[in-house]
N, C-alpha and C positions, 0 to 999 in steps of 0.2 A: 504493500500500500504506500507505504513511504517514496519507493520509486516513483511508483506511478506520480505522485503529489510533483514531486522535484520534477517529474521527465515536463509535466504537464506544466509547471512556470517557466523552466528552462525554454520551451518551443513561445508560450506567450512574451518573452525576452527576444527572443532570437526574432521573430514576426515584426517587434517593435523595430528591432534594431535595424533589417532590411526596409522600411519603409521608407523612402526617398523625397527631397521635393521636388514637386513639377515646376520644371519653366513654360513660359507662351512662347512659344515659337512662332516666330513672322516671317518674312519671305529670306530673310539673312541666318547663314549658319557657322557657327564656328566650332572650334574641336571640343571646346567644353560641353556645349548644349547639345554635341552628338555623344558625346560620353554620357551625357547626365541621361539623354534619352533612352541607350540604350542599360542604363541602370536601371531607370524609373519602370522601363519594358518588364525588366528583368524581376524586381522586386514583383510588381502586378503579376506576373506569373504563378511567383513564388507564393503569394497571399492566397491565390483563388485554389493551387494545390495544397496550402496549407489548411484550407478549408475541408478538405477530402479527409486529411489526415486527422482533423479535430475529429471530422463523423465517425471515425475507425474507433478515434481515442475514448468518446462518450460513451458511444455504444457499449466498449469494455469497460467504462467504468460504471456504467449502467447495470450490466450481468453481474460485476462485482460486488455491485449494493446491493440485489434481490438476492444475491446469495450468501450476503455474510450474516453472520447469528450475533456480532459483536458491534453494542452499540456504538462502541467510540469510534473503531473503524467506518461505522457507517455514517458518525457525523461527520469527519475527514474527507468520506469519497460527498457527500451532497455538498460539501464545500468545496471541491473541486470539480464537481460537475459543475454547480453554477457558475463557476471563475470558468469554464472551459467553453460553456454557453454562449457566457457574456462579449466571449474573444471573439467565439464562429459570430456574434448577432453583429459586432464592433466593425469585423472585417469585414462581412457580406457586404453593411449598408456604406462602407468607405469604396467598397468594386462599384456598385451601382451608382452612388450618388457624391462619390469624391469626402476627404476629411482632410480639416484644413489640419488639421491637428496630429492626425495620421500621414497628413499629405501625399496622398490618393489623390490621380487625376480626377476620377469618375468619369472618363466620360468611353462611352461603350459605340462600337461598331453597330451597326442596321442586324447581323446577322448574333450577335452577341446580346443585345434587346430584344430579338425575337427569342431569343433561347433564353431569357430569363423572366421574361413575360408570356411569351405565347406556348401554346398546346406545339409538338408534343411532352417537351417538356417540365414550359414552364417552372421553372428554378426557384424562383423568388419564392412561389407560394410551397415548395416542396422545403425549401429551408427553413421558413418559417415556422409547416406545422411540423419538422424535426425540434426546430427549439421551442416548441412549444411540447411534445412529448417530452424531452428530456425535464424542462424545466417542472412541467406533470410531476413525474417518477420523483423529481431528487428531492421535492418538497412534500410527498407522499405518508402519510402516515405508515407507522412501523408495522402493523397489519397489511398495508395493501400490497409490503413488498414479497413480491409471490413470483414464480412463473408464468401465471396465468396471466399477471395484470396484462391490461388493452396495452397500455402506454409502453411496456417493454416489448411485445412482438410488436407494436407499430415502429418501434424504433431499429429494433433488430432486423426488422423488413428491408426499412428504407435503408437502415446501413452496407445492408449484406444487398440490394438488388437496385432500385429504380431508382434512388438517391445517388448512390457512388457511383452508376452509369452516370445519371447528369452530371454528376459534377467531373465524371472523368472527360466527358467530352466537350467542357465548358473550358477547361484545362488546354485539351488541344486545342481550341478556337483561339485560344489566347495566343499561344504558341503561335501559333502559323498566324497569327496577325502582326506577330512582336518580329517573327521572321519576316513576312513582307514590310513591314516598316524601318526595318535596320537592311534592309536591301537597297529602297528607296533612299532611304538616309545615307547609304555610302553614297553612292550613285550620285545626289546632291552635293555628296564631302568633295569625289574625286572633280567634280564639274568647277567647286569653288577653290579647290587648290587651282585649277587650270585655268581660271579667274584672276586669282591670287598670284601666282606667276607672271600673268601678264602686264597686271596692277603694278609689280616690284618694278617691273623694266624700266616702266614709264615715269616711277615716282623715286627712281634710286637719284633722279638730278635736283630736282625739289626738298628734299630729302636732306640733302647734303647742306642747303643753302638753309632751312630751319633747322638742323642741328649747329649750325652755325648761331644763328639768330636765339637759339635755345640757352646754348651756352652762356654767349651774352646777357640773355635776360633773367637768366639765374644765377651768375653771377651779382647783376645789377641789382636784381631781390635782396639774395643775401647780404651782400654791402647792407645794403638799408634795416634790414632788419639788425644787423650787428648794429649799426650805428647808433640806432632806436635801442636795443636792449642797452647798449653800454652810455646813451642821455639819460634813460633812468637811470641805471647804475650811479648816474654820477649826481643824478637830483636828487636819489634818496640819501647817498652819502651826503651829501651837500644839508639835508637836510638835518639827518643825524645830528652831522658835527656843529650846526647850528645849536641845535636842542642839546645836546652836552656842555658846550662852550657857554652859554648864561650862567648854569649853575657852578660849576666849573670856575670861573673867574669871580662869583658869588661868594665861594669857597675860599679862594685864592686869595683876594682884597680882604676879607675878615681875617685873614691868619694871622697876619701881619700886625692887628688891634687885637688877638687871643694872645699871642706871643706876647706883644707889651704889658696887657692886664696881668698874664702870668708871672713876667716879671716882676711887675709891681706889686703883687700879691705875696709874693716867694722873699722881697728884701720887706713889705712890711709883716710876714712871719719871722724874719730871721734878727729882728729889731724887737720883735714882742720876745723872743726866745733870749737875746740879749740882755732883755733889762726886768724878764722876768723869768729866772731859770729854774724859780720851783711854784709849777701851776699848781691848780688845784687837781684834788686826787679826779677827779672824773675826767679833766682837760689830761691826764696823763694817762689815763685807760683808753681814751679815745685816740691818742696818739701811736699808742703799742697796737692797737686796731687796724687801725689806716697807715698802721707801717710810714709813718708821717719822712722818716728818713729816704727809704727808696722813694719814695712818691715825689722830693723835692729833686731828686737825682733822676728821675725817670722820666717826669711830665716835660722836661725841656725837648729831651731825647724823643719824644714821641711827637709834641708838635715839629721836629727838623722833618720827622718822618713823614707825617701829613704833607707839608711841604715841599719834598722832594716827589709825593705821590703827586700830587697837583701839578707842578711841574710836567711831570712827565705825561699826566692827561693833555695834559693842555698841547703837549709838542705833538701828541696821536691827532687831536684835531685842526692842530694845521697841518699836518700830513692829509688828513682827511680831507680837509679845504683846500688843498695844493693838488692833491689827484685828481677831485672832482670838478674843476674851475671848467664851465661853459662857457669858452670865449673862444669857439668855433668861428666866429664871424670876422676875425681880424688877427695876425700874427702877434706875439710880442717876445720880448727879449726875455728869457728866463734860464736858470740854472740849470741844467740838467742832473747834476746831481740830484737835488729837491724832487723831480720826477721821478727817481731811479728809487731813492729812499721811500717817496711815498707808496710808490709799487709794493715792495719789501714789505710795508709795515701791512697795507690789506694782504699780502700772502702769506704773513707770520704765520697762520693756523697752520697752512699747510708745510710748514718747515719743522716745527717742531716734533722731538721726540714721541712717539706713541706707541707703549709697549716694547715689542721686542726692536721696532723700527729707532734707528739714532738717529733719524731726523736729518735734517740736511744744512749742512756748514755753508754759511756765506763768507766769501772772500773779496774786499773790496780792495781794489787797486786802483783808486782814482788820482789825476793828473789834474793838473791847476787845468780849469777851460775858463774860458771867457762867457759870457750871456750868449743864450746861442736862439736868432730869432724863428719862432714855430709858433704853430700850434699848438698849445703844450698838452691839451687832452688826447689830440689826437697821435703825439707823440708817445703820451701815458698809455696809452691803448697798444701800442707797440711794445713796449717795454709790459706791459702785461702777458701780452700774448708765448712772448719770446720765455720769459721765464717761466709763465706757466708749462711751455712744453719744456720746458729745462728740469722742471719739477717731473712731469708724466715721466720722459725718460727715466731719470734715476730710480722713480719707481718701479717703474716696470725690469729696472736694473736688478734691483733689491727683490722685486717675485723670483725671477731669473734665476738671481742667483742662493735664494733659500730655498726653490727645488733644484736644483744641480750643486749645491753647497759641497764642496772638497777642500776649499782652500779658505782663506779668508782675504776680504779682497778691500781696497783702502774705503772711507767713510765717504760718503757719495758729499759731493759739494759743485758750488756755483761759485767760478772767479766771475767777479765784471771789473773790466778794465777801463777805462777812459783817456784819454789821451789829445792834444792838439794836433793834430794830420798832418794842415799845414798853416801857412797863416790866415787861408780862408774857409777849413773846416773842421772839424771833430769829429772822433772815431769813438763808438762804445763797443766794446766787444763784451758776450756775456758765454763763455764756458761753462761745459758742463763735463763732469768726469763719466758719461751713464755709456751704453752700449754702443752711442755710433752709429752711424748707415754707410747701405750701400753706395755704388755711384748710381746706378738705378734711381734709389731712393731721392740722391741730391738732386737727379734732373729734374722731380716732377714735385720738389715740395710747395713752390710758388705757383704750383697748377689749381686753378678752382677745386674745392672739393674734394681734391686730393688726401688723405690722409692713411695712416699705417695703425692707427689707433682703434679699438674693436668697436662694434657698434653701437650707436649712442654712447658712444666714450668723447666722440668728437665729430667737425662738422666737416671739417676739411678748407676751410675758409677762412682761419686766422691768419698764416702767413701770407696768402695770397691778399689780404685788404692791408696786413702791414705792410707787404711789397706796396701797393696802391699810394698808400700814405707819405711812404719814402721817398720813394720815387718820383710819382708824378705829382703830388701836391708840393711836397717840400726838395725837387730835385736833388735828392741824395741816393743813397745806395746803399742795399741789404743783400747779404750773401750769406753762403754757409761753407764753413771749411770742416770737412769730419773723414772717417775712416771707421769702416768695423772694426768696434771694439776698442777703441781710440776716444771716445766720447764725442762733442763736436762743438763748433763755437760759429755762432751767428755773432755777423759783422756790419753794425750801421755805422753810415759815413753820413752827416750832415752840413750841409753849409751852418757858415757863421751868422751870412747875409743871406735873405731870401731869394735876390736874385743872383747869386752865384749857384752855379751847377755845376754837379761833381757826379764820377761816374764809379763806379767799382771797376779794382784792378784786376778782377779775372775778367 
């Protein structure tokens, strides 16, 4: 009994599983909508024989119920008769009349509606009063399960004679319509490949001239959209360090009058302890309480400490005010150093030690330069980019090399160099110790889209908009000098003056 229960969900599983969804098909075919067709063929096939084989399965579990003496087994099989019912009544009315839910076409041939509706036949009204007998039997009182009962030879009749004929031959109609429709359907495929052929010839020149046009205009996209993420970028920061800098300098200007009061507080206790060196007993329990000794030794020590923290806020947001400056509309003279630092301080998080990771060493090598007139955001954008992959690299160094780990290999770091060129430009150079590339890799890194990084790891369009930047807005030049396994150093060269132009010396 147990079998039969599992064999009888198992097939209601497997029914589920093969049913397909229908597409409309209009006068255009492609390979998918002829695969799916002859799926959706396939399954309908399979449903209207699965219905043969429910009538087999009832009927046995019918004979089973009028002959077992055990009531629990006979609640199990009327429970699996009606689960088995339910499936033959689910999938009949999805052949005939389509289920969005089943996703069944429904829709039946001229000679497939006569065989389900007309004499000799007639299907429809033969399946129904089958599950109308089984349905009888399974909910029967425990006296009327007999051999004699009407509803078990009507069932045994129609299982064993004039039922499993219709549905066998309901079966072939299907068949041989699913064959002449996947006939017609090739016959359609081969006529559209020979279509399709003729189509490529004549559209390989057109073709050529919008993958051109393609290229460009997804480039020209992504530009704008980087552009657009990294103005917010720079108005939220902007904004930030606005809303930290009031209270922050709030903090700051108060120290300065906490500092004084304290001193003045601390010389007039040390003037009351002077000229009155024996308090009363309670002013000297409360002194041993409040540890009155370290407290005069400590409180100085800890306002320097406030102090130097405030300090140091304050220098994070003018880094933060220094990166994010909006002043795209017009060049001016600025440090490049102050760019390069303010870079660094938003990529702190990602340098630092985490876990078994040492984090990443900065090495600065910077040369006296002069003001150097740009853009400075969109220079900032550069210098992000640059280090950001400088950072990816080494990481991907550090996986590398903690699964192939044999040796120990030096702590991943970032030189950045600066330098005066000549007397009309400056050179940044930003090193990185990580794996290196091929020459392959160096031809195509300033290619749109191009990238070696996994997917949604990156976009492939950072170096190419910082080539953009360098180049053509600020006539300078960016290049990449590397080797497998060598690490590799991106090389910006910018004028001093905006209209001098300079070129890279490879």
């Amino acid at each position: 009994m147990n079998e039969a229960s599992v064999n009888c969900a198992a097939s209601h599983k497997l029914l589920h599983l093969e049913w397909l969804s229908v597409l409309s098909f209009g006068t255009s075919f492609d390979l998918d909508q002829l695969n799916t067709t002859r799926e959706i063929n396939a399954a309908v096939v399979n449903v209207s024989g699965r219905q043969r084989m429910l009538s087999q399965r009832t009927a046995l579990f019918v004979l089973q119920l009028v002959c077992s003496q055990d009531e629990g087994e006979r609640g199990k099989l009327r429970s699996v008769l009606l689960e088995a019912i339910a499936l033959m009544e689910t999938s009949h009315q999805g052949l005939l009349k389509g289920d969005e839910w089943l996703k069944l076409p429904g829709r039946l041939s001229p000679t497939l509606q006569a065989m389900y509706f007309e004499p000799s036949l007639n299907l429809d009204q033969q399946v129904r009063d089958y599950i109308y007998q089984v349905r009888a039997i399974a909910t029967a009182p425990a006296a009327e399960l007999t051999l004699a009962n009407p509803h078990l030879q009507a069932i045994l009749t129609a299982a064993s004679t004039r039922l499993l004929e219709s549905l066998d031959a309901v079966v072939s109609q299907y068949q041989q319509e699913s064959e002449a429709e996947q006939i017609a359907l090739d016959l359609a495929h081969a006529e559209l490949f020979q279509q399709r052929d003729a189509a490529t010839a004549a559209a390989q020149q057109q073709a050529q001239q919008l993958e051109t046009m393609l290229v460009e205009l997804k480039q020209t996209q992504a530009q704008l959209i980087h552009i657009e993420k990294m103005s917010s970028l720079g108005q939220l920061v902007a904004g930030v360090a606005h809303e930290i800098n009031n209270p922050v300098n709030f903090i700051y200007g108060n120290l300065a009058h906490v500092r004084d009061y304290t001193h003045n507080l601390l010389n007039l206790l040390a003037l009351y302890q002077k000229h009155h060196p024996q308090p009363e007993l309670e002013i000297q329990q409360q002194i041993e309480v409040t540890d009155l000794e370290f407290l005069i030794q400590d409180l100085p020590k800890i306002l320097a400490s406030m102090a130097v923290g405030t300090d140091r806020i304050r220098e994070i947001v003018l880094s933060l005010r220094n990166f994010s400056r909006q002043d795209e509309s017009r060049m001016r003279e600025v440090d490049i150093h102050d760019g390069l630092d303010s870079t660094l301080l938003i990529l702190q998080n990602r340098l630092k030690p985490l876990g078994s990771d040492p984090g990443i060493q900065i090495i600065k090598e910077y040369g006296n330069l002069p003001l150097v007139e740009c853009h400075v955001g969109q220079i900032n954008q550069v210098f992000m980019n640059l280090l950001s992959n400088a950072i990816d690299a080494l990481r991907s160094r550090d996986r590398m090399t903690q699964e192939n780990s044999t040796d120990s290999c030096s702590l991943p770091c970032i030189t950045i160099r600066t330098q005066l060129h000549h007397p009309e430009a400056i050179t940044v150079c930003i090193a990185d110790n990580g794996p290196g590339m091929t020459d392959e890799v160096q031809a195509q890194l300033f290619e749109p889209f191009f990238t070696t990084k996994p997917v949604g790891k990156g976009t492939g369009i950072g170096l190419s908009i910082s080539q953009q930047i360098v180049a053509e807005t600020h006539q300078g030049a960016l290049w990449c000098v590397s080797q497998l396994g060598q690490g590799a150093e991106f090389w910006l060269q910018l004028p001093i003056r905006s209209q001098t132009v300079v070129h890279s010396p490879q």
